[in-house]
C-alpha positions, 0 to 999 in steps of 0.5 A: 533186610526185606524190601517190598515192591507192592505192585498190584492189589486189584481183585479179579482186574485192573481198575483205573487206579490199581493193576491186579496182583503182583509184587517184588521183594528184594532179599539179600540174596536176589529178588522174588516176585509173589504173584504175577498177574497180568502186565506185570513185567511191564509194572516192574519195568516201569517201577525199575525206571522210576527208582532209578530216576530218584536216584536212589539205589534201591532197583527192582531189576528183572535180572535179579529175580530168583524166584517167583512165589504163586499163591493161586491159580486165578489167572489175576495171580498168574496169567503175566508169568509165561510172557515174562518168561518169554521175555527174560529168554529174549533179554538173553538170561542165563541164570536158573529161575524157581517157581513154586506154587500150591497144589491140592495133596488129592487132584481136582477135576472141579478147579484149575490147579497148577499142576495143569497150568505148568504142564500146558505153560511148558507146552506152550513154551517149547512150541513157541520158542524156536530152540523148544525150551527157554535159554535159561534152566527152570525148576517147577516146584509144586507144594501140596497143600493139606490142612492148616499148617506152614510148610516149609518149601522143599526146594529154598533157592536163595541162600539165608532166606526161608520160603513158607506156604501158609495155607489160606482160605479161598475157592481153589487150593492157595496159601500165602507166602512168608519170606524168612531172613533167620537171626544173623551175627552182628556185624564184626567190628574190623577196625578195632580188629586193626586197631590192635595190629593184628595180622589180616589171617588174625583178623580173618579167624576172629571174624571167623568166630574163632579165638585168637592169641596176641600179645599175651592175651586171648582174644574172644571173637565174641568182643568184636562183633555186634548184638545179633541182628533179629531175624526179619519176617514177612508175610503176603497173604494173597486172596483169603477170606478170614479166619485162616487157621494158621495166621496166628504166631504159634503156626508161624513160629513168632510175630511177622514184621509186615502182613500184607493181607487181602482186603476184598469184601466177601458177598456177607 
């Protein structure tokens, strides 16, 4: 299941109502962040607060997170992750962070890139940071986009969960992100597994996938578990104007449950 956090959806800066770009996506497997504009860290840690004061046990923690998904290098996108790195390192974190953005497939000299952005923001990190680097492993990803087609990330850091750039159409490289949960088995049925008496290494084979003899019969692991549960898509498109070549199920290989798309007006 894919639970997002819409926590930013202002153009270029904040408005009275709206923060610029961000947003947190729970996944089975950890938390990501897609986009990080501006006063992010702060947005999240507010939004964490107020799930926790519903009672609910829905969070958006920043321990959680396990990558961050940029889809251009506007600073409304961008310019919140380096303080939050910086914070995640004061709050003591340890485990390993991902970061992947687009990258032109030929450099630019005309337009800001993130290979130049991620070279000044270690830069800047190393000097700022007493030990000169983070407390906490980084790996850089930058994807070079060409053309119209979805590319698969050649890092995925969250096991059972798929990353997708699409690319998109705006004044610098961008692509919009799909978050991909594939079809999963259905759930095993353990208390009819028991039910039968069968001993916990039994029940452990069938869940397992693999048949099992009990009294005579032969048990089909098929029996003991649920329809499969459909695979979950989602899909946030950044800034783009219309048209995307690749938005359309063909290029994206079946419907999405959920497009979040740009809705600024283009000076037409």
């Amino acid at each position: 299941m894919l639970e997002l956090h819409v926590l930013g959806t202002s153009g270029s800066r904040p408005t009275r109502g709206r923060s610029v770009s961000g947003n947190f996506l729970s996944t089975p497997s950890g938390g990501i962040v897609i986009d990080c504009g501006e006063g992010f860290q702060e947005r999240l840690l507010k939004h964490d607060l107020a799930l926790k004061a519903t009672g609910t046990n829905k969070r958006a923690r920043a321990s959680r997170i396990r990558a961050v998904l940029l889809t251009h290098s506007h600073l409304d996108h961008c310019w919140g992750l380096l303080p939050f790195l910086y914070t995640m390192d004061l709050d003591g974190r340890t485990a390993p962070l991902t970061i992947i953005a687009p990258t032109a497939a030929q450099g630019s000299e005309t337009h800001p890139d993130f290979s130049g952005l991620f070279e000044s923001w270690r830069d800047l990190l190393s000097g700022e940071l007493s030990r000169g680097s983070l407390g906490f492993p980084v790996e850089w990803v930058l994807i070079p986009v060409e053309g119209d087609e979805p590319i698969d990330s050649p890092v995925q850091p969250l096991e059972g969960v798929r990353l997708t750039a699409v690319p998109t159409r705006h004044g610098v490289v961008s692509v919009g992100w799909m978050v991909t949960i594939p079809e999963r088995p259905g759930r095993f049925n353990r208390k009819r597994a028991a039910s039968l008496g069968l001993t916990d290494r039994q029940v452990s084979r069938l869940a397992g996938g693999e048949s099992v003899s009990h009294d005579g019969a032969q048990l089909d692991p098929t029996d003991f578990r649920a329809e499969a549960r459909p695979p979950c898509r989602l899909l946030v498109s950044g800034d783009t104007t219309r048209g995307v070549a690749s938005f359309n199920q063909e290029s994206l290989g079946g419907p999405v449950d959920l497009l979040v798309h740009e809705a600024t007006y283009t000076s037409e």
